[in-house]
C-alpha positions in Angstrom: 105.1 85.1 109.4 108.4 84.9 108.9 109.4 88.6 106.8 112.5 86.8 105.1 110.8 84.1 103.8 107.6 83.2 102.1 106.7 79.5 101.4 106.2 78.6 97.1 102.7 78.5 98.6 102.1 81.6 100.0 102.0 85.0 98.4 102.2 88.9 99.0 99.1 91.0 98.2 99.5 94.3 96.8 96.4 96.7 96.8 95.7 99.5 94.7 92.8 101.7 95.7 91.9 105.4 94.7 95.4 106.1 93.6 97.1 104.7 96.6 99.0 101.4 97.5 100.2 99.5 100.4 100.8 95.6 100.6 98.3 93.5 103.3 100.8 92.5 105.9 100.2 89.1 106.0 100.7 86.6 103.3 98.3 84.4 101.5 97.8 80.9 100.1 98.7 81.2 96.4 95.7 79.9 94.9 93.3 81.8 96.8 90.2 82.7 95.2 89.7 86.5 93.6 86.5 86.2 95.4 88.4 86.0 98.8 91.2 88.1 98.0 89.0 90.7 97.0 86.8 90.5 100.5 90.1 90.1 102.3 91.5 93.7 101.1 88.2 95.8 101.9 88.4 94.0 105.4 92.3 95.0 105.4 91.6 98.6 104.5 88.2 99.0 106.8 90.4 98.0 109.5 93.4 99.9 108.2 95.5 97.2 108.1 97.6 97.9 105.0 100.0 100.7 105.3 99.5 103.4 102.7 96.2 103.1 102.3 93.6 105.4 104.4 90.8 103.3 106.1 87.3 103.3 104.0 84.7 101.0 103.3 85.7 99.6 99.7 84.6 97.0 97.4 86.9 95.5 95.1 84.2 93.7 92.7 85.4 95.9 89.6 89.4 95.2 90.2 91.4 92.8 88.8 93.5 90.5 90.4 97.0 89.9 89.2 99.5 87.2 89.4 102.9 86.6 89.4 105.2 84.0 90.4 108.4 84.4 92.1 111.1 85.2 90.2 115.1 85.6 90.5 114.7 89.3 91.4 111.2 88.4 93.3 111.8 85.8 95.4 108.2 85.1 96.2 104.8 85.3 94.5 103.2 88.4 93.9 99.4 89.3 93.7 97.8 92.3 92.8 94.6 94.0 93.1 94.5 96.8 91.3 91.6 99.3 89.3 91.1 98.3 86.3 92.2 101.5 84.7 96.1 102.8 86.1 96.6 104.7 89.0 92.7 104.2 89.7 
């Protein structure tokens, strides 16, 4: 992956998990399911593969997953999987 540029049909992933955050270092297709991108962020942090966040074993089921398009101060699309409470 290219770190200056991300296709329209890929997308960053930012996690949230027990009050800290990182983004998974590789991008994503855009439409992904929340089914995947939830299994695909508790493989990232088991393996900890995403910078800022300590390795466990954590399930995601109970998070929800965010989306964003690009936009002119985002130049690419955003998702995020976060608590579904703040700063969970």
């Amino acid at each position: 992956m290219n770190n200056n540029y991300i296709s329209a049909t890929e997308a960053r992933v930012n996690v949230t998990y027990d009050g800290q955050n990182g983004d998974m270092p590789d991008t994503v297709h855009v439409g992904a399911s929340d089914r995947d991108l939830r299994a695909w962020a508790g493989e990232a942090i088991a393996t900890g593969s995403i910078p800022g966040i300590r390795p466990v074993r954590a399930s995601f089921s109970d998070h929800v997953v965010d989306r964003f398009d690009a936009s002119a101060t985002r130049p690419y699309n955003l998702i995020q999987i976060r608590p579904k409470t703040p700063f969970g």
